[in-house]
C-alpha positions in Angstrom: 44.4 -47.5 -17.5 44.1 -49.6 -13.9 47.5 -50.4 -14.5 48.4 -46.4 -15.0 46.2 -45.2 -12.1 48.1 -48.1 -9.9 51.7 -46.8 -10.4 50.6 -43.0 -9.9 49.6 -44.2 -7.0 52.3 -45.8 -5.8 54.5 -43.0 -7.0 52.4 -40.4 -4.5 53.4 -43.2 -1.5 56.9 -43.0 -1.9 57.2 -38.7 -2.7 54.7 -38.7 0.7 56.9 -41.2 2.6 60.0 -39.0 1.4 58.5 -35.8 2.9 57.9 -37.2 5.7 61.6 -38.5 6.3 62.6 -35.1 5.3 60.4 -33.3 8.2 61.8 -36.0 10.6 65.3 -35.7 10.2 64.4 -31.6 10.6 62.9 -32.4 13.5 65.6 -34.7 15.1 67.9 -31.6 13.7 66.1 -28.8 16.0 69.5 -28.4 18.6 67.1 -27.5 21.5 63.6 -28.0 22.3 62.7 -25.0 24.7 62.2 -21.2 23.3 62.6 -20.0 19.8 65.5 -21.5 17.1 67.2 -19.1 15.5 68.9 -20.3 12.1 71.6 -17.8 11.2 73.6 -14.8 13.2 71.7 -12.4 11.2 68.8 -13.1 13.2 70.5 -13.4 16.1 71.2 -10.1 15.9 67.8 -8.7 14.5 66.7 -10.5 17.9 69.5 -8.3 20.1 68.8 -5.0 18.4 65.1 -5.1 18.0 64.5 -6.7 21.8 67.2 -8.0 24.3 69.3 -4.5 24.0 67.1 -2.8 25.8 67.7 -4.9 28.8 71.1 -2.8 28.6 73.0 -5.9 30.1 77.0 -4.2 30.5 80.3 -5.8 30.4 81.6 -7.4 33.5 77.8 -7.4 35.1 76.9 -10.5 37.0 73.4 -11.1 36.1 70.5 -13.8 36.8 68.1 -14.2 34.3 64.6 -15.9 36.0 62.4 -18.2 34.0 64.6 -18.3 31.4 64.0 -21.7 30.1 67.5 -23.3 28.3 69.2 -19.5 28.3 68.6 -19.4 24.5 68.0 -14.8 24.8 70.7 -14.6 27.7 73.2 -16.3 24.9 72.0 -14.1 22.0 73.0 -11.2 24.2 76.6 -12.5 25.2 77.1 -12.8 21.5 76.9 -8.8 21.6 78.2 -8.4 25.2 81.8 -9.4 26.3 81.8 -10.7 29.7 78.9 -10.9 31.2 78.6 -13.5 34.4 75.3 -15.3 33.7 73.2 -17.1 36.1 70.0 -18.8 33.9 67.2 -19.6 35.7 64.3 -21.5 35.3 61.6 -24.2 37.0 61.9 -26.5 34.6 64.9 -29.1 34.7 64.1 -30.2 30.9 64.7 -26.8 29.4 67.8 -26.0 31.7 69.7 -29.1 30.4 69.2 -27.9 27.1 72.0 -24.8 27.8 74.7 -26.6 26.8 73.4 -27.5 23.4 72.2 -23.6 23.3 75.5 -22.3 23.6 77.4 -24.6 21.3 74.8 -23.7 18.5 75.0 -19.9 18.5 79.1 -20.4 19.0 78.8 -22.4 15.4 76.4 -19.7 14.1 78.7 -16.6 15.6 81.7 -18.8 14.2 83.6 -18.0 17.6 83.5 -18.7 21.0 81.1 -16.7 24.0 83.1 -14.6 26.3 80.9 -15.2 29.3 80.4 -17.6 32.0 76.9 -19.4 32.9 75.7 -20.7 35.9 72.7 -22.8 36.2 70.1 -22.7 38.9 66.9 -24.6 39.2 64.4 -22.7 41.5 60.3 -23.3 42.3 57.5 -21.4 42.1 57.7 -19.6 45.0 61.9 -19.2 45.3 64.5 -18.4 42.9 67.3 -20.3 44.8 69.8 -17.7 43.7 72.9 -16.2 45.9 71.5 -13.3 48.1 73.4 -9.9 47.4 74.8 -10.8 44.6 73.4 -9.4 41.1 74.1 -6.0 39.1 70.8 -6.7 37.4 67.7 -9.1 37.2 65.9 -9.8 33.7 62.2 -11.1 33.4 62.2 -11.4 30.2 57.9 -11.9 29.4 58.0 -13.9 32.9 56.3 -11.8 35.0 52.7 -12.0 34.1 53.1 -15.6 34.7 54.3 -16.1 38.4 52.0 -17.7 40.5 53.2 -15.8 43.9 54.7 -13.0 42.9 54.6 -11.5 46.6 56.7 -14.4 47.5 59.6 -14.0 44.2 59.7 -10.2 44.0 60.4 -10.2 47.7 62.9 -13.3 47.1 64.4 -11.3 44.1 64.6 -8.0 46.4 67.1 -9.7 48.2 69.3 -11.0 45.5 70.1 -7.6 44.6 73.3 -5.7 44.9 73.0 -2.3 46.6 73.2 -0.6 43.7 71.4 -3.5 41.6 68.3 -3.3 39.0 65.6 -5.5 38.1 64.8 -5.6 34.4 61.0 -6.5 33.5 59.8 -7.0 29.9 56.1 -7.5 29.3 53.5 -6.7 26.5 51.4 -4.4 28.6 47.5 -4.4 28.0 45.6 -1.6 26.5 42.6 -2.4 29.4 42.5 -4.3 32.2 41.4 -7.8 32.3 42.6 -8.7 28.7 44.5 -11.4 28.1 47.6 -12.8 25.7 46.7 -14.7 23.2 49.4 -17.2 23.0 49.5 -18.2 26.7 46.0 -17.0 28.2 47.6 -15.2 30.9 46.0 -11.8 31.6 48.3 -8.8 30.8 49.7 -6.4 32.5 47.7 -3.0 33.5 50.6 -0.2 33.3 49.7 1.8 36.4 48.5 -1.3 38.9 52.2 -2.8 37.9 53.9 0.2 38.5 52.1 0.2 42.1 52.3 -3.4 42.4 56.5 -3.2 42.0 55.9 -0.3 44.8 54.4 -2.6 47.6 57.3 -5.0 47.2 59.7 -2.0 47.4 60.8 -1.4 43.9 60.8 2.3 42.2 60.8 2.7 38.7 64.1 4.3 37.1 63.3 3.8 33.6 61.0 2.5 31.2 61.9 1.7 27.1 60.0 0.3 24.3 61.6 -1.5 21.5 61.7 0.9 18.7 61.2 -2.0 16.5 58.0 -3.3 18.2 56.8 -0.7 20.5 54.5 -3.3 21.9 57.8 -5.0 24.2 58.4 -2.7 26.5 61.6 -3.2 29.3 60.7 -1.9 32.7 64.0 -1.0 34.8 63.2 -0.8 38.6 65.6 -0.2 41.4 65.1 -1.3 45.0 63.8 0.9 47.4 66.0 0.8 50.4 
């Protein structure tokens, strides 16, 4: 019976030591560290028709995308949009390096290669280090809510503009003021103090969308007030 109870035991070792093999080799499998992993080009495109779409990114646009981490959305888009001239954005150098790695993943996913070109640009808190005068159209893609001085960026970003450029904000707006997101601890967004907040840094509103999807992400398009 000892000798029984012995070998089951040593039989739940080895089928625990297995698992654990198995969940490291997924692990050292993951392609990229920063944002979400998507597995197959199904999702990829469930993520451009239920989100990034309504960022309406064009063909032959030069666009900047700030705090975008490795530039895992801005690729899911080019996947769906020929063309595009992508700047990708971020404060941290870890998640930036990743874009390489990004890109060659959703190519083997999409089976083909990205029509679009990428720039990468490492900015601070306070400056997005990006070429003045130069962008058809901004994304903050659930960024905004975040930035520490956004006096100092919006005004910065205000100047990166084409004439006839756009900023592109999306957010999950709160229902009252002072609440919070869950997942970061951030507070949210108040609709009509954003909307007057944009204003004092000289930005109108053009258009605003919600994901028919998830009405809860809604895209923000602003033009600059000149």
């Amino acid at each position: 019976m000892l000798r029984a109870l012995i070998l089951q035991f040593i039989c739940l070792l080895e089928i625990s030591g297995s698992m654990d093999v198995v969940a490291q080799e997924k692990k050292v499998a993951r392609p990229y560290r920063c944002g979400f992993l998507v597995h197959d080009i199904s999702s990829a495109q469930s993520n451009y028709q239920n989100s990034s779409q309504y960022f309406r990114c064009q063909p032959g646009e030069r666009i900047a995308s700030v705090g975008a981490s490795n530039g895992y959305i801005e690729t899911q888009i080019a996947l769906w949009v020929d063309s595009i001239q992508w700047t990708i954005q971020d404060i941290d150098s870890a998640c930036l390096v990743e874009f390489p790695r990004v890109r060659a993943h959703f190519e083997k996913l999409a089976g083909r290669p990205i029509s679009a070109t990428f720039d990468l640009v490492l900015g601070t808190s306070d400056k997005t280090n990006l070429p003045n005068g130069q962008f058809d159209r901004i994304l903050l893609s659930n960024v905004y809510h975040e930035l520490t001085d956004r006096d100092a960026m919006m005004r910065d970003l205000y100047t990166k503009l084409k004439p006839a450029g756009v900023i592109v904000i999306m957010e999950r707006m709160g229902r009252k003021k002072g609440e919070r997101h869950k997942d970061c601890g951030h507070v949210k967004l108040f609709e009509p103090d954003f909307i007057q907040e944009m204003h004092s840094f000289s930005f109108r509103l053009q258009k605003k969308e919600a994901s028919a999807a998830m009405p809860r992400l809604q895209f923000f398009t602003f033009e600059a007030i000149r």
